[in-house]
C-alpha positions in Angstrom: 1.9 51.7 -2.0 1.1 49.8 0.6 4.2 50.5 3.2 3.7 53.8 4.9 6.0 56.7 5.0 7.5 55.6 7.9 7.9 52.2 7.4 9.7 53.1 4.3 12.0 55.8 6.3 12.8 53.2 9.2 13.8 50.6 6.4 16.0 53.3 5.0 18.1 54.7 8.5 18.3 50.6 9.4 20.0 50.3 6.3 22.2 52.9 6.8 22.6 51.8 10.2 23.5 47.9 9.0 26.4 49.5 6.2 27.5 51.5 9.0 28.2 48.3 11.2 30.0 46.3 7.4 32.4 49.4 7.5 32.8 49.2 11.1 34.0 45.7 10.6 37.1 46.7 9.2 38.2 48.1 13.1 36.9 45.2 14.8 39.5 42.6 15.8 41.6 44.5 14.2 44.2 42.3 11.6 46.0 42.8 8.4 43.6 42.9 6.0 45.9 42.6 3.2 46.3 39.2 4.1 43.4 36.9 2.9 43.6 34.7 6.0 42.7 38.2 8.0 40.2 39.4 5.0 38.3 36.2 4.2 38.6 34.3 7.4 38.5 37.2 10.1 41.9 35.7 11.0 40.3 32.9 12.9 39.7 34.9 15.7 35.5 34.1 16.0 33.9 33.3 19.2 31.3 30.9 19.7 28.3 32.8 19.5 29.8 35.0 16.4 30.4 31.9 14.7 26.9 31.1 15.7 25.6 34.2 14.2 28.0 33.6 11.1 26.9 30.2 10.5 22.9 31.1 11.1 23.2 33.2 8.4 24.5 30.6 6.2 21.2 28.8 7.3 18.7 32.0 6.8 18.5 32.9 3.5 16.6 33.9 1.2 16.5 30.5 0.4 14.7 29.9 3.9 12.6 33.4 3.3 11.6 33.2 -0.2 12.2 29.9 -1.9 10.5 27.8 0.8 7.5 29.7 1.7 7.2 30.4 -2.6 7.1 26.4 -2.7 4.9 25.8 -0.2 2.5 28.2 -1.2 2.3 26.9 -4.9 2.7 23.0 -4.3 2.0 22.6 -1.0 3.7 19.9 1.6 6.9 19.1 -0.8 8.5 22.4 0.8 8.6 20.9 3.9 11.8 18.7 2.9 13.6 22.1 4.3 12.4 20.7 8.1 14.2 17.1 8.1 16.6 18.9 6.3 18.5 21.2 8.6 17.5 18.3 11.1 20.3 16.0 10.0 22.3 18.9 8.5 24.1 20.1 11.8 24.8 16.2 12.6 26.8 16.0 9.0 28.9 19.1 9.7 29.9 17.9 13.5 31.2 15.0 11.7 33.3 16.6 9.6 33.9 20.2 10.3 36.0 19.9 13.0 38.0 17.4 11.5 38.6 19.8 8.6 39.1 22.9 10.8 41.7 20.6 12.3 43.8 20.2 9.4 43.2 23.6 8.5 44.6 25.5 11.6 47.7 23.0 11.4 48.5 23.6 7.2 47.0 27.1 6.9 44.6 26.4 4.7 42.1 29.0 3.2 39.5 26.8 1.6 38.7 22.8 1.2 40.9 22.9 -2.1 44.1 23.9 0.2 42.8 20.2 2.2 42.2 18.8 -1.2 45.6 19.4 -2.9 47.7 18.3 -0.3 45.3 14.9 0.8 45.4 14.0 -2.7 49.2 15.5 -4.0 47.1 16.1 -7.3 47.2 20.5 -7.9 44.6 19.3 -10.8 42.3 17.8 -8.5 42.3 21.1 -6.1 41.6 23.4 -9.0 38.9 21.6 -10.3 37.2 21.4 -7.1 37.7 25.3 -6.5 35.8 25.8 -9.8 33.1 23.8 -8.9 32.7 25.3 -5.8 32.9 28.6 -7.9 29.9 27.8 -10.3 27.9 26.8 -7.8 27.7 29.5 -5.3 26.7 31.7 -8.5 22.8 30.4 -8.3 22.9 30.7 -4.8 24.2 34.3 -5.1 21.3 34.9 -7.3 18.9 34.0 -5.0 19.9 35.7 -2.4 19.3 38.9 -5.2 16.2 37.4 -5.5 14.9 37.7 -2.3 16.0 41.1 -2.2 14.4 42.2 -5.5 10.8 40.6 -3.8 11.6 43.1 -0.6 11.5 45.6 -3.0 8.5 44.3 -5.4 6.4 44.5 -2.6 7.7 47.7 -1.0 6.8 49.9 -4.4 3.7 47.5 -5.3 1.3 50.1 -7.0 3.1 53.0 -7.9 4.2 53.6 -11.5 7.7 52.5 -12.4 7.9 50.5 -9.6 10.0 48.3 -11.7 12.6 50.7 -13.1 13.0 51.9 -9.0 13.3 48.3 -7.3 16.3 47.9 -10.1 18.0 50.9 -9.5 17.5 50.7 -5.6 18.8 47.0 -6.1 22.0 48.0 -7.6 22.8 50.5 -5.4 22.6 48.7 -2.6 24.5 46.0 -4.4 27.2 49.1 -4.5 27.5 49.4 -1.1 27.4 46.1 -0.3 30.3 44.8 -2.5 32.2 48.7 -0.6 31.3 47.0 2.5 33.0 43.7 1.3 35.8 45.0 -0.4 36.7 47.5 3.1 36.3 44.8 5.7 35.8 41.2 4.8 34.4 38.6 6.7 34.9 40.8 9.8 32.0 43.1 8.6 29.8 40.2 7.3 30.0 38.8 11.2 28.6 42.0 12.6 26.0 42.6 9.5 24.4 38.5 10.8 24.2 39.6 13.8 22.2 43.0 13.3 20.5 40.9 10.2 19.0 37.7 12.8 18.1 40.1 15.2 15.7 41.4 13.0 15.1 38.3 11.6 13.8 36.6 14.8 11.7 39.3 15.5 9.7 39.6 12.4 9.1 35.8 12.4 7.6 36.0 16.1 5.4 38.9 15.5 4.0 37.6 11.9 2.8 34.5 13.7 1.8 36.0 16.9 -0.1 38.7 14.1 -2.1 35.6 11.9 -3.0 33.3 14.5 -5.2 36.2 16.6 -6.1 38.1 13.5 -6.9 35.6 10.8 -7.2 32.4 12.2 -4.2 30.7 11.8 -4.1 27.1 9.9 -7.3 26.0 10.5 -8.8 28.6 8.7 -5.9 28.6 6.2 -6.5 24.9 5.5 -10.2 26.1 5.5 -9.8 28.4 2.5 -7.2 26.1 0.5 -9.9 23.1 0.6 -12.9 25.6 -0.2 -10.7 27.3 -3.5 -8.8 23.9 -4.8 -10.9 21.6 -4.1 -9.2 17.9 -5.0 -5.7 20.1 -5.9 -5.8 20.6 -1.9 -4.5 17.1 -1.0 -1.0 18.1 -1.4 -1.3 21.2 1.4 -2.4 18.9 4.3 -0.7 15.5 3.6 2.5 14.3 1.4 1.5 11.8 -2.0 3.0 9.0 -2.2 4.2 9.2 -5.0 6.2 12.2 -4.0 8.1 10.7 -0.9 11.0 9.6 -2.7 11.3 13.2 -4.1 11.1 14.6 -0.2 13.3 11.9 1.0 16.3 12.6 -1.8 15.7 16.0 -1.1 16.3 16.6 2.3 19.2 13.9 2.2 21.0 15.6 -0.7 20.6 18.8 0.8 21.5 18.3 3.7 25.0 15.9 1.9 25.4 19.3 -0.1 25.5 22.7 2.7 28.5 21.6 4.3 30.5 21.2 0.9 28.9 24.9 -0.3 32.5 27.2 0.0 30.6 29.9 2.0 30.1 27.2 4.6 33.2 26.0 5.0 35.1 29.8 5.0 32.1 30.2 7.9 33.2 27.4 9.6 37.3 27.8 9.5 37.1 30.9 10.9 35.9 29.3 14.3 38.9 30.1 17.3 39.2 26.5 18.4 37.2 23.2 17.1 35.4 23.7 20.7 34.3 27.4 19.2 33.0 25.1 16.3 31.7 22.1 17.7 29.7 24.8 20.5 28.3 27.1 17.6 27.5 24.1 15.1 25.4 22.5 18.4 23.4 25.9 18.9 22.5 26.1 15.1 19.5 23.8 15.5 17.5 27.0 16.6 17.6 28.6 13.7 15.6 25.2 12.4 12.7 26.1 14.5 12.3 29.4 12.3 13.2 27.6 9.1 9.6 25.5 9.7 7.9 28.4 10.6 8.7 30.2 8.0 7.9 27.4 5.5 4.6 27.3 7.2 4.1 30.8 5.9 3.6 29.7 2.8 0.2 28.0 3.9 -0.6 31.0 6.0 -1.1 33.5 3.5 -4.1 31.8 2.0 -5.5 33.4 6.0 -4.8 36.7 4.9 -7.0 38.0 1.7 -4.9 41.0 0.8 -1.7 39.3 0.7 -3.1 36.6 -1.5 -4.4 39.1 -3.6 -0.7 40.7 -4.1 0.6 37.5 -5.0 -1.7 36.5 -7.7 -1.7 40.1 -8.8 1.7 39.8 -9.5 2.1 36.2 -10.1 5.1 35.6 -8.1 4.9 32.8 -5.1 8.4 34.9 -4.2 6.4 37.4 -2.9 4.5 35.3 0.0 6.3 36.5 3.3 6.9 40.4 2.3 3.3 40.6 1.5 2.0 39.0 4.3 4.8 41.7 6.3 2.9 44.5 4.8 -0.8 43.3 5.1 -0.3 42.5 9.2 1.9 44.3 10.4 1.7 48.1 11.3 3.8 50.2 9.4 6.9 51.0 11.1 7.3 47.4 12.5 6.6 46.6 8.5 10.0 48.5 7.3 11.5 46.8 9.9 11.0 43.3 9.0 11.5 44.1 5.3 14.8 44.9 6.1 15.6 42.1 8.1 14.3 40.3 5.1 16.4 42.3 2.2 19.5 42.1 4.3 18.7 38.3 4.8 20.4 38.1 1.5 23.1 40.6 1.6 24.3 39.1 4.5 24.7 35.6 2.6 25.1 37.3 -0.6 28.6 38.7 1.3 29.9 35.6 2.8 29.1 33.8 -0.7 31.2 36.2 -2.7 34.1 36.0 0.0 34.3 32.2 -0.2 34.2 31.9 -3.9 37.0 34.8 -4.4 38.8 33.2 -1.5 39.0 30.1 -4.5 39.3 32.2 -7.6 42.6 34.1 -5.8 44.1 31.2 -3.8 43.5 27.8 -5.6 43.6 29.1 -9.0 45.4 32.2 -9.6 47.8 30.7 -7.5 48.2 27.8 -8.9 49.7 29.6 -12.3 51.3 32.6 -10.4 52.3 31.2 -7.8 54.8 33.7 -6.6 52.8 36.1 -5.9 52.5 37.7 -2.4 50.0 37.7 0.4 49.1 41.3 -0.1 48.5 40.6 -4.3 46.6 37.5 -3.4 44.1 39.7 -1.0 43.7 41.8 -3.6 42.9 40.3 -6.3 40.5 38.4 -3.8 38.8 41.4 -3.0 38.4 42.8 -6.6 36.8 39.2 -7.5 34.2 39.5 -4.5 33.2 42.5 -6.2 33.0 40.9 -9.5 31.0 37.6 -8.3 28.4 40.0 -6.4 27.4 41.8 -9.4 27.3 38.8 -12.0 25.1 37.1 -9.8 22.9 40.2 -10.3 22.9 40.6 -14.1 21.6 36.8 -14.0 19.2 37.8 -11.8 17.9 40.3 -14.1 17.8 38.7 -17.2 16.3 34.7 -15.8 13.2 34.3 -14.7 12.8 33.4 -11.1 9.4 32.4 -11.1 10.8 29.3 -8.9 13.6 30.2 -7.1 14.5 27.3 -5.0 15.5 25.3 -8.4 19.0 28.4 -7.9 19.6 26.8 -4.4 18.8 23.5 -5.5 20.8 23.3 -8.8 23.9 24.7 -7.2 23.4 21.8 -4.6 23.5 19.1 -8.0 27.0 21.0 -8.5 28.6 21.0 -5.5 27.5 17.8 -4.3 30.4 16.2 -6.9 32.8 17.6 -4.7 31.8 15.3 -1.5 34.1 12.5 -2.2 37.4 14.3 -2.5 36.4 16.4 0.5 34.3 14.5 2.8 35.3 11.0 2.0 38.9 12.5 2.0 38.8 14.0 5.7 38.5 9.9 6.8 39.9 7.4 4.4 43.3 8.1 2.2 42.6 5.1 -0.1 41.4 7.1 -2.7 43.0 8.0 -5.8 43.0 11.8 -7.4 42.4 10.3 -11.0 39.5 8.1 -9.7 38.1 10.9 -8.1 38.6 13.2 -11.3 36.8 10.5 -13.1 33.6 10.2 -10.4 33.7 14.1 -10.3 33.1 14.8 -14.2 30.5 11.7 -14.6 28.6 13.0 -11.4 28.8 16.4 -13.6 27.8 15.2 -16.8 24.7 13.4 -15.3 23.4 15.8 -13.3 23.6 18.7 -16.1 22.4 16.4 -18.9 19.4 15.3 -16.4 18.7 18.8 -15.8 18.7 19.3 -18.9 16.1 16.7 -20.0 13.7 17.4 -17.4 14.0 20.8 -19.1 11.1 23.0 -17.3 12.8 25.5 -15.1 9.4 27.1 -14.2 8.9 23.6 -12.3 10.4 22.2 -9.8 13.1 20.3 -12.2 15.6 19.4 -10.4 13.8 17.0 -8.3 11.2 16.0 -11.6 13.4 13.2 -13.1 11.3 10.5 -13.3 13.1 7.0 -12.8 11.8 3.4 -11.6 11.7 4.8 -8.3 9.9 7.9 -8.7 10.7 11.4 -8.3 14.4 11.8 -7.1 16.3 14.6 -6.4 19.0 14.5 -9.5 22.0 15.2 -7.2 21.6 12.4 -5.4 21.6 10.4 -8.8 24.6 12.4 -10.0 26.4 11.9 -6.7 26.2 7.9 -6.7 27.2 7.7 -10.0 30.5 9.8 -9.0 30.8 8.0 -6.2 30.5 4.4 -7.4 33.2 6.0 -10.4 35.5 7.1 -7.8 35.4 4.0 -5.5 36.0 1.6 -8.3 38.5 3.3 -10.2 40.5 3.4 -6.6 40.4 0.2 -6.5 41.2 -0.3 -9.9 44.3 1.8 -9.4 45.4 0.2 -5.9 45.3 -3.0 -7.7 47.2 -1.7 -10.9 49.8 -0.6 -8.7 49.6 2.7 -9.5 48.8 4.3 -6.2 49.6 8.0 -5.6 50.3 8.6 -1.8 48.7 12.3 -0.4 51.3 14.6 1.6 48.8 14.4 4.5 50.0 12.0 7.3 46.6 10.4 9.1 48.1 11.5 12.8 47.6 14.8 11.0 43.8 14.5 11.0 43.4 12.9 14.2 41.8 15.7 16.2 43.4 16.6 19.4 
């Protein structure tokens, strides 16, 4: 085993520590937490730099821990479509945001299928968009698991039943995360980001301060990758042309997709005032500056011989940051940066499960009971963030994960069909709901059946299509054929005379 005694008992009291501060959340701000507005949007009572925190960890996840740095480390300079990525990502959600969290605070809405339903005066519409956003947090729930589950490989690598241990330690703390949930809501995800980025920053510092005087940085890195691949090392140093389309529809469809994700969004309503928003969304570009760091990680660890060798060993690229945790770092600053890394996915894991019971409870549920009361509707929200949590686990344990981006990535494909009704609805009203039904189930269709062709999940299949123009990303082909759909059949509609007005007047979204 390679963490120490003490690394492995610091890990454990921070843990304790960080449930502590979930159950805590229940006290702070104190509100009716038998009222989902309270319970899933911490009654919109965030500050800036909570909301920062909030939002950051809607940025650092595992997907910025493990996917990235797994990609890099098996194909090289692809992974860096993360960088550019979050680049334009924070310009997308100033855009629209605040203009959402505008219409929000004014109607009372929960989620963006509240905004949806009323824009659109089509309830068919709104639930369909609420499912959507439903399936696709799932993968991105499981990936979060993920990166957990590789906290724990790497903990227990060596020992006998290591495998058997890391599942049962998994589901346990899936236990007292879903408690945490259930008890306080959002208000005890806030405090767990800001315990969990803390730690966060501070592992990412003292890994890179730890290779570059130890083991020679990325010249030597680049050294070893040239010296072992020999022609494969092309990739590592410089992009192939023939994969920029791929990194260009990448980092563009990504960065279309966050902002529409439902754990975004809940993170972004519950914001005090769009100048709350607008300050927290401008401060989120820091957390970009880790992002590339942390990609680079994945080029680091051919520097450091004993966390290569625990990779290979075990065959799984997921593995790349908490074995280069344990081979540099000393062993109580090693259990703290695994946990910083393992509750880098609770946290998200949390917020993920809120936003897509938030859905389930309001915009469905609802929509066929819909006199039931506040207090029914918060708890049937809680009982389905429960229920999300863990079967986002039981996919984790039966798929393989060998490439976990394609979770984050094909849950992007999904939700991206949901951009037209929501962000092309916060700024024009000329759009129909049955156009827009019609642009969201082609979008569907195509991206599924694409995915489905390309058909290699251990590759990196969602971006593997091959077309006249080269690799592209298949959400951004599924989202311009939605949105080409949707445009004409509005027109087609306007022109028809068959119109449908939406119960939201424009002065409505004018912020103010």
């Amino acid at each position: 085993m390679l963490v120490t005694p003490i690394g492995i008992a610091i890990f454990i009291i921070l843990f304790i520590i960080f449930s502590a501060l979930g159950f805590y959340g229940s006290r702070f701000r104190k509100g009716n937490l038998n009222s989902l507005h309270e319970w899933g949007l911490a009654g919109r009572k965030l500050g800036p730099y909570l909301s920062w925190f909030l939002l950051g960890a809607d940025v650092f996840t595992a997907y910025t821990f493990v996917a990235i740095p797994s990609l890099a480390y098996a194909s090289g300079s692809i992974a860096f479509f993360a960088v550019p990525y979050v680049a334009i990502v924070f310009a997308i959600a100033i855009i629209t945001m605040p203009r959402l969290w505008n219409i929000a605070k004014k109607r009372k809405y929960v989620t963006a299928s509240d905004f949806v339903k009323d824009r659109f005066n089509s309830r068919t519409l709104s639930i369909l968009v609420a499912i959507t956003g439903v399936i696709a947090v799932l993968p991105y729930i499981a990936l979060q698991i993920a990166g957990m589950q590789a906290v724990l490989i790497t903990m227990l690598y060596g020992i006998s039943n290591a495998k058997f241990i890391s599942e049962v330690a998994l589901i346990i703390s899936f236990v007292v995360l879903a408690a945490t949930t259930f008890t306080s809501g959002l208000r005890g995800v806030t405090l767990g980001s800001v315990f969990k980025d803390i730690l966060i920053f501070l592992t990412v510092i003292v890994i890179i301060v730890s290779i570059l005087v130890s083991y020679g940085g990325f010249t030597h890195a680049f050294s070893i990758i040239n010296a072992t691949k020999g022609a494969a090392a092309a990739p590592y140093s410089t992009l192939p042309n023939a994969t920029v389309p791929a990194f260009v529809s990448l980092f563009f469809g990504s960065a279309l997709a966050l902002y529409l994700y439902p754990h975004i969004i809940n993170g972004s309503l519950s914001a005090n005032s769009k100048q709350t928003l607008r300050k927290s969304l401008s401060l989120l570009p820091i957390y970009s500056i880790g992002l590339a760091f942390l990609a680079l990680f994945g080029i680091l660890i051919y520097a450091v011989p004993k966390a290569l060798a625990i990779v290979k060993a075990t065959g799984n690229g997921l593995l790349t940051i908490p074995a280069l945790v344990v081979t540099t770092l000393p062993g109580w600053l090693a259990g703290i940066a695994l946990l910083g890394i393992f509750v880098g996915g609770m946290v998200p894991a949390a917020l993920m499960a809120i936003a897509g019971a938030n859905l389930i409870s309001r915009n469905i549920i609802r929509e066929f009971k819909p006199n039931i009361n506040q207090t029914t509707e918060a708890r049937m929200a809680k009982w389905i963030s429960v229920a999300l949590k863990f079967i986002a686990l039981g996919f984790v344990f039966i798929a393989p994960l060998t490439f976990a981006i394609q979770l984050q990535l094909l849950g992007g494909i999904i939700i991206l069909q949901v951009l037209p009704a929501v962000f092309l609805g916060l700024f024009t009203r000329k759009l129909d709901w049955k156009a827009l039904t019609a642009g969201w189930a082609a979008g569907l269709i195509t991206g599924i059946w694409l995915v489905l062709v390309a058909n290699h999940f251990g590759h990196l299949t969602t971006s593997n299509f091959s077309t006249p123009m080269g690799l592209i990303y298949i959400g951004v082909i599924s989202l311009s054929v939605n949105i080409i759909i949707a445009v004409a059949g509005s027109w087609a509609v306007s022109a028809m005379g068959a119109f449908r007005e939406g119960l939201i007047n424009e002065s409505e979204l004018v912020e103010n």
